[in-house]
C-alpha positions as semicolon CSV with decimal commas, in nm:
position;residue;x (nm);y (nm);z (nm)
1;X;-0,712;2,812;-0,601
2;X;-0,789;2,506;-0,799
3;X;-0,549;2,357;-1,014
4;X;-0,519;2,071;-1,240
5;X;-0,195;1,873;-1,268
6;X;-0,043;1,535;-1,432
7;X;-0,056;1,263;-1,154
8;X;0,308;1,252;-1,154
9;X;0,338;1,633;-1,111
10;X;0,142;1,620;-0,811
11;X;0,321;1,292;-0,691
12;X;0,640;1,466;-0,709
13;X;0,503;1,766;-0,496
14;X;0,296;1,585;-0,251
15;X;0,387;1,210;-0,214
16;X;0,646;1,222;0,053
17;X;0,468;1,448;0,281
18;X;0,144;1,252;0,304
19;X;0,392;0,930;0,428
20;X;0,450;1,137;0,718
21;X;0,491;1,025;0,982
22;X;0,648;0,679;0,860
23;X;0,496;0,376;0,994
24;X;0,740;0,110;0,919
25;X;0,466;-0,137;0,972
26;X;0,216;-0,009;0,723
27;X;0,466;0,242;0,458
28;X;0,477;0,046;0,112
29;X;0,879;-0,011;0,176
30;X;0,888;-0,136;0,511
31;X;0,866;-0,507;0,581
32;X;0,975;-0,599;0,228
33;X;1,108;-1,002;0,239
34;X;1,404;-0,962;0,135
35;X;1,555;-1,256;0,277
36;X;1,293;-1,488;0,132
37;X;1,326;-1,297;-0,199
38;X;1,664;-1,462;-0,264
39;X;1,853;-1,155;-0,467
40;X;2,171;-1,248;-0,637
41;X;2,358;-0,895;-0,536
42;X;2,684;-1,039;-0,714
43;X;2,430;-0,946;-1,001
44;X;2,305;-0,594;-1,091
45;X;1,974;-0,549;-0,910
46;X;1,716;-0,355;-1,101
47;X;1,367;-0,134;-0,950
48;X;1,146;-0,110;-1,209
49;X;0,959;0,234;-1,192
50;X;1,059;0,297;-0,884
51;X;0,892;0,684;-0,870
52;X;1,076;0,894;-0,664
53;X;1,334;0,637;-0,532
54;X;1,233;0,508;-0,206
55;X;1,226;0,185;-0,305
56;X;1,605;0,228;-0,494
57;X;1,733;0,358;-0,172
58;X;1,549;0,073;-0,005
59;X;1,719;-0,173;-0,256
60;X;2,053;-0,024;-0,235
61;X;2,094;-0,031;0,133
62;X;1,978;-0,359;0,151
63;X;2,211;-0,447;-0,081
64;X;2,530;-0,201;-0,019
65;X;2,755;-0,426;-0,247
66;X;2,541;-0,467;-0,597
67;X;2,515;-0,221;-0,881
68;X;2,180;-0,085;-0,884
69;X;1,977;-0,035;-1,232
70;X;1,668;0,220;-1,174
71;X;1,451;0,177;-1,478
72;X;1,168;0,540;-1,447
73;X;1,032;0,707;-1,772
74;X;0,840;0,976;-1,603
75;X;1,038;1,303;-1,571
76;X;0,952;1,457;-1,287
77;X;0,970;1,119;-1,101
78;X;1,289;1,059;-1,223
79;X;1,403;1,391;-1,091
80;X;1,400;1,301;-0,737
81;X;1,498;0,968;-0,805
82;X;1,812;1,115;-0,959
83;X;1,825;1,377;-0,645
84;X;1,802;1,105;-0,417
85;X;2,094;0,903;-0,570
86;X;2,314;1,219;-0,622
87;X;2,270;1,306;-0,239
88;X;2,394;0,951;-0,117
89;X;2,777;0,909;-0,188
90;X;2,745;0,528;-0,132
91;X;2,473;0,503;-0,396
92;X;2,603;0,749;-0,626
93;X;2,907;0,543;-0,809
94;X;2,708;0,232;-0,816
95;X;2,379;0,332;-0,946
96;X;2,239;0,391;-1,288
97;X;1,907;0,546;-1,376
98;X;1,759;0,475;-1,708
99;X;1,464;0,730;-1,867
100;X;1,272;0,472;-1,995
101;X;1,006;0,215;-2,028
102;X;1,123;-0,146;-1,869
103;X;0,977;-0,273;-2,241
104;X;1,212;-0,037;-2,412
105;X;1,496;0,013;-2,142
106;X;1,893;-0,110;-2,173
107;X;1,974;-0,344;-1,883
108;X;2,285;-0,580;-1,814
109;X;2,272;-0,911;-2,013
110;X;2,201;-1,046;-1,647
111;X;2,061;-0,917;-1,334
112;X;2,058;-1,078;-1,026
113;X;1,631;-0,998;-0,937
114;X;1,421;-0,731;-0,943
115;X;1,133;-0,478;-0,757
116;X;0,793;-0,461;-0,936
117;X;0,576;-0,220;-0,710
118;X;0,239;-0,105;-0,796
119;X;0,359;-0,076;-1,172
120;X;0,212;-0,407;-1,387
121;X;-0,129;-0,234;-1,376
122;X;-0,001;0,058;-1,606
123;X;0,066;-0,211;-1,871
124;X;-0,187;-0,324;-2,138
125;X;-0,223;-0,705;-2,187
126;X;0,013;-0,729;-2,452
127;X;0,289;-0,507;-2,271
128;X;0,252;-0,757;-1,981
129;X;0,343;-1,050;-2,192
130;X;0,653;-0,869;-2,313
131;X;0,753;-0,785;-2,017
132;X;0,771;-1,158;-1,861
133;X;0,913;-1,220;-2,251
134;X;1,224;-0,992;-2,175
135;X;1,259;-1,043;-1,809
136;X;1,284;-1,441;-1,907
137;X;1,610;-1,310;-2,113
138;X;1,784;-1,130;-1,791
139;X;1,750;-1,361;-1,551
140;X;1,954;-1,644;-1,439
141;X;1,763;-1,918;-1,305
142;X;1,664;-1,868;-0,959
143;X;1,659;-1,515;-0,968
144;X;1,343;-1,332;-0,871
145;X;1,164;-1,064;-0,997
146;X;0,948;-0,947;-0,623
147;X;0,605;-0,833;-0,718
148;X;0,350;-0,590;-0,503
149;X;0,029;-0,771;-0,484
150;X;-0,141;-0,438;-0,593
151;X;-0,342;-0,475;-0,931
152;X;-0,536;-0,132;-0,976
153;X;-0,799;-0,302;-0,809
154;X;-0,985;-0,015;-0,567
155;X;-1,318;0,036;-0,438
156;X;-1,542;0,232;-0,696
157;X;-1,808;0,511;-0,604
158;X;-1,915;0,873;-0,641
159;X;-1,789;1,031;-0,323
160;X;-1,488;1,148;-0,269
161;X;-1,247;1,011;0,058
162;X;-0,967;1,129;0,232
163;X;-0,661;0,867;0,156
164;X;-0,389;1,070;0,367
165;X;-0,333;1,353;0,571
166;X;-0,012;1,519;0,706
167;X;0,112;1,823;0,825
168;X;0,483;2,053;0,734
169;X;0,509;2,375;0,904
170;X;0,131;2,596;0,882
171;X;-0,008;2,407;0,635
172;X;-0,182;2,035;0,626
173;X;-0,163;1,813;0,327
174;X;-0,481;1,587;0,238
175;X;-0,533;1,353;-0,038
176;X;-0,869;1,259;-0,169
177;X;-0,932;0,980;-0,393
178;X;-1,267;0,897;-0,593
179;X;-1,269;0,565;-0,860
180;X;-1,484;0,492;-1,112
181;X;-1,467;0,237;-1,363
182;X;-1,403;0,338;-1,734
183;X;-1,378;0,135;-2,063
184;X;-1,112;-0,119;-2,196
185;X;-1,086;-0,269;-1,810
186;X;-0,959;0,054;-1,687
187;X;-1,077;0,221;-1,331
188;X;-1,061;0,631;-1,374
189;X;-0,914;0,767;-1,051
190;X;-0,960;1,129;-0,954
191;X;-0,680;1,237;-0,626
192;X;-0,768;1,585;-0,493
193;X;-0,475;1,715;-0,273
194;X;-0,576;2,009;-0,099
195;X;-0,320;2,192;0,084
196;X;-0,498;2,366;0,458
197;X;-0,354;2,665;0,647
198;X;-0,566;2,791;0,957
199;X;-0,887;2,567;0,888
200;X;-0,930;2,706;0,553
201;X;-0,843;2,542;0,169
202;X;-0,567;2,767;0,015
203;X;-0,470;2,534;-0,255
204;X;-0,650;2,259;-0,435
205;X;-0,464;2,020;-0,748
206;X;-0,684;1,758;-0,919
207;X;-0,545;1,494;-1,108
208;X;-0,633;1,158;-1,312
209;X;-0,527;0,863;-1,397
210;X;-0,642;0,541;-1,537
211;X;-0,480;0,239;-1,454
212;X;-0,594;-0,109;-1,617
213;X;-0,830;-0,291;-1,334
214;X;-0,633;-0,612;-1,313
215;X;-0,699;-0,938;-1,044
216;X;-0,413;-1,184;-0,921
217;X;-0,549;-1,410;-1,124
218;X;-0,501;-1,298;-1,450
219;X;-0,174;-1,137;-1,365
220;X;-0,080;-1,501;-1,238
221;X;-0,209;-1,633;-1,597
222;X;-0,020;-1,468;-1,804
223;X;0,302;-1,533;-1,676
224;X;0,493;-1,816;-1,861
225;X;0,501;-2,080;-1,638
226;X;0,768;-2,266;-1,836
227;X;0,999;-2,005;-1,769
228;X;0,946;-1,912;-1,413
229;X;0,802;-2,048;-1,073
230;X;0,562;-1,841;-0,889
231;X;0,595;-1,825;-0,467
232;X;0,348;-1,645;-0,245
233;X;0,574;-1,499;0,052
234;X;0,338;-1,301;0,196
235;X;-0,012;-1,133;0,190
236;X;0,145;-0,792;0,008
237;X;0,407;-1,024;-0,208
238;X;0,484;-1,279;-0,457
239;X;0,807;-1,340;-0,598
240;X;0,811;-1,465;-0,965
241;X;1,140;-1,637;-0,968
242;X;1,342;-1,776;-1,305
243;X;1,287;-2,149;-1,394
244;X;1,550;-2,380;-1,563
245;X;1,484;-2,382;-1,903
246;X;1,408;-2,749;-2,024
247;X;1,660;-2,884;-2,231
248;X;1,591;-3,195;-2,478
């Protein structure tokens, strides 16, 4: 009954049914500020790691006009990124998924802004600094790159605690979570989803992952702040928008 599975595996299998039911008050893309964003959609707009592509179809509906470039290295992610884009006929001619790493992956020589959620604390210190390095090159001045105020920052302890819960047909879906911190500034998180048919646990998948432990204020550090000018729109978002370059 117990298995063990990448993160990502399990992700794929059990993210969207533990959003159920949507609140658009509380679900990670609802209430995004666009509008104070300021996308340039006569640009190519690019999600960076978007998962399974709720935020592209987020993006792309927002934007119905503007190419779309959805940078996701993970496989199975990218699967039902790619199903969701092959399923929309409005999406499909404009949007272009690339299987890579945003440090490694082709873009357009500019884009008009981009999505950062809940990615920047998969990247080591030196990754982060090349990523602001090559975002600096894509970006025409005032465009934004809109970041997720989420840093791998979570409560820490022994016990495990239910996260989510949701039900599809007989069964209901949980999600546990437990976080410890681990070397090198990492926190170890443990997410047992355990799958519930007439009271009793049928099914149980445990994965890891270990995400760097980062705070807003090192994240706000590190980002050059001759190239770009940093605006807090809300509590869940800052947008890191392109700076004119100084010329002498």
């Amino acid at each position: 009954m117990s298995e063990h599975m990448k993160d990502h595996e399990a992700w794929a299998e059990f993210g969207d049914v533990l959003r159920l039911p949507i609140n658009p008050e509380t679900d990670y893309v609802g209430g995004i500020p666009w509008e104070g964003a300021g996308f340039k959609p006569e640009l190519p707009l690019v999600d960076i790691g978007p998962g399974s592509g709720l935020t592209t179809v987020a993006l792309a509906e927002q934007f119905p006009d503007a190419e779309i470039i959805a940078v996701e290295p993970d496989p199975w992610m990218r699967s039902m990124l790619m199903m969701r884009i092959a399923e929309r006929d409005s999406l499909r001619a404009r949007a272009t998924v690339v299987p890579n790493s945003i440090l490694d992956a082709w873009m357009p020589e500019q884009i008009g802004g981009a999505l950062l959620f809940n990615v920047i604390y998969f990247l080591g210190g030196r990754a982060r600094l090349a990523f602001w390095d090559r975002m600096a090159q894509v970006l025409p001045e005032g465009a934004p790159i809109l970041i997720s105020r989420a840093y791998g920052v979570v409560d820490t302890g022994e016990e495990l605690v239910r996260t989510a819960s949701s039900t599809m047909g007989r069964n209901t879906y949980e999600r546990w979570r437990q976080t410890v911190p681990v070397k090198d500034g990492r926190v170890e998180i443990t997410n047992t989803y355990k799958t519930i048919r007439g009271g009793e646990v049928v099914r149980e998948v445990t994965t890891k992952i270990a995400p760097f432990s980062l705070d807003e204020e090192l994240v706000v550090s590190e980002i050059p702040i001759g190239k770009f000018a940093i605006e807090e729109l809300s509590e869940k978002y800052l947008v890191i928008r392109r700076a004119p370059d100084i010329r002498r």
